[in-house]
SEFIVEX-435389 format. One record per residue: chain; residue in three letters; x, y, z of N, C-alpha, C, O in turn; residue number from 1. Coordinates in steps of 0.001 Angstrom, whole numbers, plus 500000, padded with zeros to 6 digits. Example, Ala and Ser with C-alpha at 12.3 -4.5 7.8 and 13.67 -1.06 7.14 Angstrom:
REM SEFIVEX-435389
REC  chaine  residu  n.east  n.north    n.up  ca.east  ca.north   ca.up  c.east  c.north    c.up  o.east  o.north    o.up  num
REC       A     ala  513190   494310  507800   512300    495500  507800  513200   496700  507800  514236   496681  508465    1
REC       A     ser  512850   497750  507080   513670    498940  507140  512900   500030  507870  513409   501138  508039    2
//
This chain:
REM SEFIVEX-435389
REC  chaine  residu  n.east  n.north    n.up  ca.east  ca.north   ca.up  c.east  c.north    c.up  o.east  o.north    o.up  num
REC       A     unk  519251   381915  633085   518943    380919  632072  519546   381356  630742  519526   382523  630352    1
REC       A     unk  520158   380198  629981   520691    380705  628807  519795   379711  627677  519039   378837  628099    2
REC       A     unk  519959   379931  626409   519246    379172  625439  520394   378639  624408  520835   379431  623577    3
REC       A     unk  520868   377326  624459   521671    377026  623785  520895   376341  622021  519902   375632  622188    4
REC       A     unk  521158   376469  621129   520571    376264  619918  521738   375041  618828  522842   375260  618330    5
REC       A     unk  521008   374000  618809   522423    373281  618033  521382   373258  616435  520214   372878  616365    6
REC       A     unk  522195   373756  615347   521415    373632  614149  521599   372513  613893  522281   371792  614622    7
REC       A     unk  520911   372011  612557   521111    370341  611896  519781   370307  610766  519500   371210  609979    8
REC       A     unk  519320   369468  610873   518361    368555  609993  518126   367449  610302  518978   366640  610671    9
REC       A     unk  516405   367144  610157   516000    366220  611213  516069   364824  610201  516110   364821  608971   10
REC       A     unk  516067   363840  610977   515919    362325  610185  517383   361777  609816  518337   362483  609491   11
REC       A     unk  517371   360307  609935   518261    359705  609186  519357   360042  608503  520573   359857  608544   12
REC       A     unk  518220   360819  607596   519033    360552  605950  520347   361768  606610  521461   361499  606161   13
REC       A     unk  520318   362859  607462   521210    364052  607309  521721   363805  608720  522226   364876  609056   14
REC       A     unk  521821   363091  609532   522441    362793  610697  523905   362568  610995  524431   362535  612108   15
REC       A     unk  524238   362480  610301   525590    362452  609790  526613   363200  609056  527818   363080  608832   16
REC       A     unk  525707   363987  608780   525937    365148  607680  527363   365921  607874  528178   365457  608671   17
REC       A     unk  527644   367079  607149   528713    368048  607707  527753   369105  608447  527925   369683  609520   18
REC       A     unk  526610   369178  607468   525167    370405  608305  524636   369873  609585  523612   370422  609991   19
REC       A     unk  525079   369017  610221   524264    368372  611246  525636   368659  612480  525391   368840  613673   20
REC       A     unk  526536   368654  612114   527479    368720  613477  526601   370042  614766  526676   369744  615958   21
REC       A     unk  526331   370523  614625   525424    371264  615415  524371   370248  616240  524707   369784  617330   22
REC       A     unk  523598   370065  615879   522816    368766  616593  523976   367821  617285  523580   367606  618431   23
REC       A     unk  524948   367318  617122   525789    366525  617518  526512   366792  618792  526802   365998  619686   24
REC       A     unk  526793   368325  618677   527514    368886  619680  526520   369176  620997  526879   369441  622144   25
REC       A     unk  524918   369022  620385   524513    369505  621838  524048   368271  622420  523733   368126  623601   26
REC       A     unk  524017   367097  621219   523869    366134  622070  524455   365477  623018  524018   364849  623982   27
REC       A     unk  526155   365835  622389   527067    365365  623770  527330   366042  624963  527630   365611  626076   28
REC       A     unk  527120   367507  624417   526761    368153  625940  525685   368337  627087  525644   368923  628168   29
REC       A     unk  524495   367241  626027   523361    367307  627061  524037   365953  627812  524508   365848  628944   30
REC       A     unk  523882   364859  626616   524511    363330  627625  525514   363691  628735  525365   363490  629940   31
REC       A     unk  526595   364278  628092   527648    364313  629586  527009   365171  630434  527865   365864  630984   32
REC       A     unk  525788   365483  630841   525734    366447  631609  524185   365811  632538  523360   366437  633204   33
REC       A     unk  524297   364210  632180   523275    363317  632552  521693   363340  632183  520806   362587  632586   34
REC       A     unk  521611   364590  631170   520117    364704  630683  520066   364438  629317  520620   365015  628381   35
REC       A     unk  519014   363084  629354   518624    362862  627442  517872   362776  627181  517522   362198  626152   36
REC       A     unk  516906   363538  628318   515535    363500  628174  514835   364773  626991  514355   365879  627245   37
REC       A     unk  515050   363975  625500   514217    365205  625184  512921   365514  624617  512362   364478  624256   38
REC       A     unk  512355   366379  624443   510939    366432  624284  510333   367667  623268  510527   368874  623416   39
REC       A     unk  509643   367088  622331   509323    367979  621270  508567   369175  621655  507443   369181  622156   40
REC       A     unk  509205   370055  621407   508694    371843  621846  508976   372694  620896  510147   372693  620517   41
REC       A     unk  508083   373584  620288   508764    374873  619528  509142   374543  618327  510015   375294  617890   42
REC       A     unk  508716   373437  617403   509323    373004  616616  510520   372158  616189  511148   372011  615141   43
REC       A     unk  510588   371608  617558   511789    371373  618072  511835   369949  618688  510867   369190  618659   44
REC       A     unk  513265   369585  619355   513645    369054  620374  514337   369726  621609  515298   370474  621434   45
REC       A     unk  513814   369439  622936   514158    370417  623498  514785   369626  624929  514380   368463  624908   46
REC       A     unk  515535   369858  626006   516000    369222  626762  516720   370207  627723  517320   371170  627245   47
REC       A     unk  516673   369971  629241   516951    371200  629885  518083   370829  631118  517853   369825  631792   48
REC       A     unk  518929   371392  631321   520218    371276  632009  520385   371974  633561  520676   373143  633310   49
REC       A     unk  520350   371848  634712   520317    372885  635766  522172   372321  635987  522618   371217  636298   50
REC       A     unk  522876   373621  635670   524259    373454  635451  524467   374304  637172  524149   375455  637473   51
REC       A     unk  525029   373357  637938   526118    373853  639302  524930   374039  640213  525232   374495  641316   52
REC       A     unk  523116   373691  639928   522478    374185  640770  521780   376154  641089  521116   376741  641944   53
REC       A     unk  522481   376483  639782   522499    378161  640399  521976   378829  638980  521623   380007  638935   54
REC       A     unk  521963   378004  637883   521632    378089  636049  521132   377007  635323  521659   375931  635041   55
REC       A     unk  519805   377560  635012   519150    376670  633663  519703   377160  632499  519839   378303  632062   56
REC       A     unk  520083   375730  631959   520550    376091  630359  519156   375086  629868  518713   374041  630344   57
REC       A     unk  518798   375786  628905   517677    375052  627251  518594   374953  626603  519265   375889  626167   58
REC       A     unk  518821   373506  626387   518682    373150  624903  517898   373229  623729  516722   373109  624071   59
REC       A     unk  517967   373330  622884   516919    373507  621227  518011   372572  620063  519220   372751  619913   60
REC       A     unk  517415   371893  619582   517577    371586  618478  516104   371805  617400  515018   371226  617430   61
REC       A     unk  516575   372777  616583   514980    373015  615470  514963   371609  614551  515783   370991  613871   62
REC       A     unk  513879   371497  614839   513094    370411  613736  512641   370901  612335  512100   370093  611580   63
REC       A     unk  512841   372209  611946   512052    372604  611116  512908   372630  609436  512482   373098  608380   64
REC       A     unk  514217   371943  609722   515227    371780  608458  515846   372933  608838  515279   373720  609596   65
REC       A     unk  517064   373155  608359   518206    374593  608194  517916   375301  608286  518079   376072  609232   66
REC       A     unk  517015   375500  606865   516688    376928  606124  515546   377551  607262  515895   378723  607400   67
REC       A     unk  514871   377413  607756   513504    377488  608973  514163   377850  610461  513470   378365  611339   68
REC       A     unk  515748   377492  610682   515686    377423  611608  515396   378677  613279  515263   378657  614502   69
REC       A     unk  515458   379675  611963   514932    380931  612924  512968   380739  613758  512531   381179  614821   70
REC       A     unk  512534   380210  613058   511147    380004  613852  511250   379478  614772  510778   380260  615598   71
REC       A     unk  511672   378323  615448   511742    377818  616577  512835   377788  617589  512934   376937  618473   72
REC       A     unk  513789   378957  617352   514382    379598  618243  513570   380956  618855  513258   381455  619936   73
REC       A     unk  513476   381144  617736   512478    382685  617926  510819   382464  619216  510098   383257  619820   74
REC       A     unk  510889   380980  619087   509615    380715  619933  510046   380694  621071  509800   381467  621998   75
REC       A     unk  511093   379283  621015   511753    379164  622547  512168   380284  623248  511829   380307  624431   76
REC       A     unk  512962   381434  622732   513340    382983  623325  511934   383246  624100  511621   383111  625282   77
REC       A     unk  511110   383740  622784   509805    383772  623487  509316   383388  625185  509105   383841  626310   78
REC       A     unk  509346   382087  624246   508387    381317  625459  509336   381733  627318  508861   382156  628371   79
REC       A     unk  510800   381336  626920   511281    381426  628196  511654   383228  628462  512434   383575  629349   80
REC       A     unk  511155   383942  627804   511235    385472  628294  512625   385930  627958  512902   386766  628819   81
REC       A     unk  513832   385771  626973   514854    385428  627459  515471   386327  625532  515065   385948  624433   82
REC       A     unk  516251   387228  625729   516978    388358  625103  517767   387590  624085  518206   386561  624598   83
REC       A     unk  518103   387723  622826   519153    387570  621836  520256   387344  622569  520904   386301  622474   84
REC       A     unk  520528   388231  623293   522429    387878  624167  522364   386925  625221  523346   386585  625881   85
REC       A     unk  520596   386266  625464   521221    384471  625981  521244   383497  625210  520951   382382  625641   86
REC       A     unk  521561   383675  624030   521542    382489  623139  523157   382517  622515  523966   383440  622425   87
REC       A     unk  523221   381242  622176   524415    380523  621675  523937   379814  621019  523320   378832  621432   88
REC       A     unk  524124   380182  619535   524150    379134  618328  525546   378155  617840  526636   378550  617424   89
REC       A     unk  525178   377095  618009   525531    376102  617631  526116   375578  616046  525354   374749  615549   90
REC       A     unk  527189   375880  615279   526556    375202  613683  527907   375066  612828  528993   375594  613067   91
REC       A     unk  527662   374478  612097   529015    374127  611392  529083   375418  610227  528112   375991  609733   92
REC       A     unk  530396   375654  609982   531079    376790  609528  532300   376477  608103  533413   375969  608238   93
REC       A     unk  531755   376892  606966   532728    376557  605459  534162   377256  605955  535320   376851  605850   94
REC       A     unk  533613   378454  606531   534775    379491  606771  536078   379157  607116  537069   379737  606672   95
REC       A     unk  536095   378085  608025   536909    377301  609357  537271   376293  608774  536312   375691  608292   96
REC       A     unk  538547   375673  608536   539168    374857  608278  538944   373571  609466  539211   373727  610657   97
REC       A     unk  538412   372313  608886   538205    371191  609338  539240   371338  610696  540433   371582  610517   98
REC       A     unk  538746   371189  611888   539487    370936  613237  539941   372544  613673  540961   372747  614332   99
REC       A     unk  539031   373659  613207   538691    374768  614059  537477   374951  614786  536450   374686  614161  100
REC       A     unk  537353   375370  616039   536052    375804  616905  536285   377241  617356  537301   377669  617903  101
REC       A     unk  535217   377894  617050   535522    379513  617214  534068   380018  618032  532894   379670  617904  102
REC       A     unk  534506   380647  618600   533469    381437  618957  533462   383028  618642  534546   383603  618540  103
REC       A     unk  532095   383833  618469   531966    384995  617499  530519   385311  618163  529582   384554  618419  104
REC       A     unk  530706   386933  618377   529538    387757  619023  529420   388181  617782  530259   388540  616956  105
REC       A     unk  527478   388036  617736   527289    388955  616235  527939   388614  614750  528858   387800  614656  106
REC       A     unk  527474   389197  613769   528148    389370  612444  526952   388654  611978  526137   387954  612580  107
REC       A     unk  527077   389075  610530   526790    388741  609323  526495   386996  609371  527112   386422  610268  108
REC       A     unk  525712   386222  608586   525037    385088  608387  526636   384345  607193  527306   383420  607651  109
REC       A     unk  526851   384727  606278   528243    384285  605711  527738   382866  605025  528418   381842  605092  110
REC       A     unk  526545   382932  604404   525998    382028  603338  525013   381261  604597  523799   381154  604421  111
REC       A     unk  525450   380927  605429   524436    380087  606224  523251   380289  606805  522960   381047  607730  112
REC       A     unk  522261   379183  605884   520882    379724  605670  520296   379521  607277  519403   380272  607667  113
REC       A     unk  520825   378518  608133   520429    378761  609257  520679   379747  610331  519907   380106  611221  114
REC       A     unk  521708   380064  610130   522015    381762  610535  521228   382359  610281  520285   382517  611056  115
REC       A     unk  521295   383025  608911   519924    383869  608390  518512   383966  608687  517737   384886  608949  116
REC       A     unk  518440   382794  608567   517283    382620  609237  517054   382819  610430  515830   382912  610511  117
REC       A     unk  517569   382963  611572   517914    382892  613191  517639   384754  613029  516797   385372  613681  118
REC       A     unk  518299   385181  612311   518981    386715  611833  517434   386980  611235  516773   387855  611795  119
REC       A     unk  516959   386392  610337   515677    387532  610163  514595   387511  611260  513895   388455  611629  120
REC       A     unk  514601   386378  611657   513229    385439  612859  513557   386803  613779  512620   387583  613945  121
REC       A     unk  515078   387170  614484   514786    387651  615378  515338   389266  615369  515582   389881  616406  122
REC       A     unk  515491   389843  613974   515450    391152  613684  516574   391420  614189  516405   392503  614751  123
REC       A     unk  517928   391000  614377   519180    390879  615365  520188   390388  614789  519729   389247  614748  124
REC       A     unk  521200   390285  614297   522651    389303  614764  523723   389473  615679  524905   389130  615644  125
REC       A     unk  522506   390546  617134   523145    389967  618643  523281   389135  618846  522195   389033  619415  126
REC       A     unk  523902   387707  619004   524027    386393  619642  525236   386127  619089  525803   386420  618036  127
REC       A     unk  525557   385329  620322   526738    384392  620221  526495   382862  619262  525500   382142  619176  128
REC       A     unk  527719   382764  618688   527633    381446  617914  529116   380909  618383  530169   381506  618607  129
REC       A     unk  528684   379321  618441   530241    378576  618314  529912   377969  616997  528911   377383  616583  130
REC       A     unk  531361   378370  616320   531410    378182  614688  532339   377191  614511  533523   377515  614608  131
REC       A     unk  531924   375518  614160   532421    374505  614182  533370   373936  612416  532948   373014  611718  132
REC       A     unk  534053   374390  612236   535351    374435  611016  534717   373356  610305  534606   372320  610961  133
REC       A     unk  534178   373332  608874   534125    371941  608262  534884   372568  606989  534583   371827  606053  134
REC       A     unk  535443   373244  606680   536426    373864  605400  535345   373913  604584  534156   373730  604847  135
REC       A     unk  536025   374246  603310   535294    374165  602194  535430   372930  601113  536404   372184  601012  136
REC       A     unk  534469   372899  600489   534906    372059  599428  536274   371984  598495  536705   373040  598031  137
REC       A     unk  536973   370708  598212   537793    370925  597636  537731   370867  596110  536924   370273  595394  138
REC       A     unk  538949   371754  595734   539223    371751  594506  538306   371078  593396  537426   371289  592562  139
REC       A     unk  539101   370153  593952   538060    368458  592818  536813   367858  592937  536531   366748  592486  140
REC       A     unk  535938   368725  593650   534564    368101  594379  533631   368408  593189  533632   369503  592625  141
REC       A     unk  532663   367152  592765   532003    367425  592110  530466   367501  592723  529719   366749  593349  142
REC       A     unk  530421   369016  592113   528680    369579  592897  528475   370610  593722  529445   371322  593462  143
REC       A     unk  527937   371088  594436   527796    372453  594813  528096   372391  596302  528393   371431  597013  144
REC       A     unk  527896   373989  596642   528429    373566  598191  527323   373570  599359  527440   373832  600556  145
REC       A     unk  526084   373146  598508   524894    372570  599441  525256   370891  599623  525259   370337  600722  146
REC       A     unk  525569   370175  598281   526120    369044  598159  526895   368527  599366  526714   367559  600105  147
REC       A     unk  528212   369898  599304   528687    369324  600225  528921   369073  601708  529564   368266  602380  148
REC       A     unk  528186   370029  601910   527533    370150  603552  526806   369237  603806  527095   368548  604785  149
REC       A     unk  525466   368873  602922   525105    367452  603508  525691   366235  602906  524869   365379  602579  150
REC       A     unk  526841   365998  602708   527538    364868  602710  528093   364740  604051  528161   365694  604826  151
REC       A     unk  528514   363494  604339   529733    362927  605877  530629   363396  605763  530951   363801  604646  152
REC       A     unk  531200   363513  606518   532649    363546  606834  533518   362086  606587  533387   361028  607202  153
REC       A     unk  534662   362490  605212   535229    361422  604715  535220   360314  606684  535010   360669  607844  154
REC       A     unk  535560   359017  606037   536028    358154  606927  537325   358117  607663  537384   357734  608832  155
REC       A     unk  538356   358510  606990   539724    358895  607902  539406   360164  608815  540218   360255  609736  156
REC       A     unk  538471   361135  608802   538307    361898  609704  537675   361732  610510  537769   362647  611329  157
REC       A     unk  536591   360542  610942   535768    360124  611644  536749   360067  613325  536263   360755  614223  158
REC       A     unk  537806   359417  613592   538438    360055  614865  538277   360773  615293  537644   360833  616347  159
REC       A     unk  538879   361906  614560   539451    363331  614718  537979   363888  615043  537866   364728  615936  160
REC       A     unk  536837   363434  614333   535685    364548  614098  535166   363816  615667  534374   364672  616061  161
REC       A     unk  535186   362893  616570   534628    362625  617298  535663   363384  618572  535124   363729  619623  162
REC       A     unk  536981   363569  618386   537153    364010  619568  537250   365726  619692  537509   366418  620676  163
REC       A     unk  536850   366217  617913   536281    367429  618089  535126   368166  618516  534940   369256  619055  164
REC       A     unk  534221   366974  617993   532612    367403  619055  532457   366994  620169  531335   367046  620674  165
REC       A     unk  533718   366388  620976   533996    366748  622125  534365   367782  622977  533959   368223  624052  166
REC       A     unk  535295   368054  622153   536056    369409  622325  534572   370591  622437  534384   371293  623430  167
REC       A     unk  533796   370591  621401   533083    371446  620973  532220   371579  622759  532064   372544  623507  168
REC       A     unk  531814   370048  622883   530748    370327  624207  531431   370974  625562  530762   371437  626486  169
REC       A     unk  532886   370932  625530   533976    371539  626426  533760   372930  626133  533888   373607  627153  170
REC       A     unk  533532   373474  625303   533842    375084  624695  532341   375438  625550  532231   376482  626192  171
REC       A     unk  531377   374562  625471   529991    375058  625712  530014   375332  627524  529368   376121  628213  172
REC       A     unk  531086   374272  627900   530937    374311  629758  531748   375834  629862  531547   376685  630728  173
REC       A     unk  532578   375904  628887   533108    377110  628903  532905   378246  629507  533242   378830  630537  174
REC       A     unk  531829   378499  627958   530630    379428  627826  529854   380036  629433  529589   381078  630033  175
REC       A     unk  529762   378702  629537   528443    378867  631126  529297   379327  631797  529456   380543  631896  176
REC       A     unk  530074   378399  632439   530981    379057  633696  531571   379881  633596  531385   380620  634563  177
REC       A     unk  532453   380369  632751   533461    382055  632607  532433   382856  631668  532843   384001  631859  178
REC       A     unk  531355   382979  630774   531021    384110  630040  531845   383860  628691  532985   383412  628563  179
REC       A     unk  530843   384323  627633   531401    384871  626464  533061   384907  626276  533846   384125  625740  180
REC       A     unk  533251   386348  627057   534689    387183  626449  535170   386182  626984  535132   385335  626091  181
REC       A     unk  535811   385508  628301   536446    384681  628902  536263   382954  627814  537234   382613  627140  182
REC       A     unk  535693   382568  627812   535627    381652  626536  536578   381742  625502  537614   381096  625340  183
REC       A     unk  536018   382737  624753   536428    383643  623363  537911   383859  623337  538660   384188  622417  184
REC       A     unk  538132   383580  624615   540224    384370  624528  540413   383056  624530  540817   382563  623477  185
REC       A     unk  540228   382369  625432   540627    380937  625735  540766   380010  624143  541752   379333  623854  186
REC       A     unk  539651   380169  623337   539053    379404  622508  539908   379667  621245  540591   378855  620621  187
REC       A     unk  539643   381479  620919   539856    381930  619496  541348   381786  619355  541772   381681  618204  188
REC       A     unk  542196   381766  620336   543607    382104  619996  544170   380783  619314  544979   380900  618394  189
REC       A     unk  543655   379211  619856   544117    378196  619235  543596   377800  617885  542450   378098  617550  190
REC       A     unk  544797   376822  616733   543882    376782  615259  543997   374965  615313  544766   374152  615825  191
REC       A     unk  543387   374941  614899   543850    373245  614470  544009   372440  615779  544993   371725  615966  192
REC       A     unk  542783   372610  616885   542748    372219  618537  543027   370707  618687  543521   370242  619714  193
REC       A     unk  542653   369892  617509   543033    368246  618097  543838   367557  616598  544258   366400  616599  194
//
């Protein structure tokens, strides 16, 4: 069993967000994978996958906003008995230039309060993350770069951003079937994937 974690922010208003692509990505990998059944657990939304018959994957999406999101990962681990190195966090990344997907064992939180949070909840930054590229703010942006994480993604990128959180739920079948390192070569070597 693995514990997959997509970060975001719950409601409406941030569904759309650049902070929400995390929630997005696990939603298309639960749909294509015929389960949308989900059900509030742990602070959470939670929804469960039996991938090839031979592996349960959990889904988690935390309900608890960004900044929180270490509590209700930290439960779900819990609850299913289940180590820092079966989890895969999910979350969008300043670092990564718009139309990168990376995957990364460990490291440092790198401003992201839902990281951090994940990172103090579970005394660790053993875990895998897929780190979904939203760049940084540009030049001319007026407001901070909380601002701009929960803003959309301009409208000319709306394509591109849909057949990247596609891409993204591809990286996740990845994950399951070859492992980490096998992923990680496949994944990290390409920049600018669609």
């Amino acid at each position: 069993m693995i514990l997959i974690a997509g970060l975001g922010n719950p409601g409406p208003r941030y569904e759309a967000t650049r902070h929400n692509v995390g929630f997005r990505i696990v939603d298309r990998w639960v749909n294509r994978h015929g389960s949308s059944a989900w059900r509030d657990k742990f602070e959470g939304q939670l929804a469960s996958v039996n991938w090839a018959a031979r592996e349960r994957v959990v889904v988690l999406k935390p309900m608890t906003f960004m900044n929180l999101s270490g509590f209700a990962v930290r439960a779900a681990l819990s609850f299913f008995k289940l180590d820092p190195s079966e989890l895969l966090v999910v979350h969008d990344e300043l670092d990564l230039p718009f139309g990168d997907c990376r995957l990364k064992l460990a490291g440092g939180d790198a401003g992201h309060n839902g990281i951090g949070s994940i990172i103090e909840q579970l005394g660790t930054d053993s875990f895998a993350r897929l780190r979904f590229g939203i760049g940084r703010p540009p030049s001319d942006f007026v407001g901070s770069t909380a601002d701009f994480v929960l803003q959309g993604f301009p409208l000319a990128d709306q394509p591109r951003l849909e057949e990247l959180i596609e891409y993204g739920s591809l990286v996740l079948d990845q994950v399951i079937e070859n492992g980490l390192s096998a992923a990680m070569n496949a994944t990290n070597r390409k920049k600018n994937l669609i």
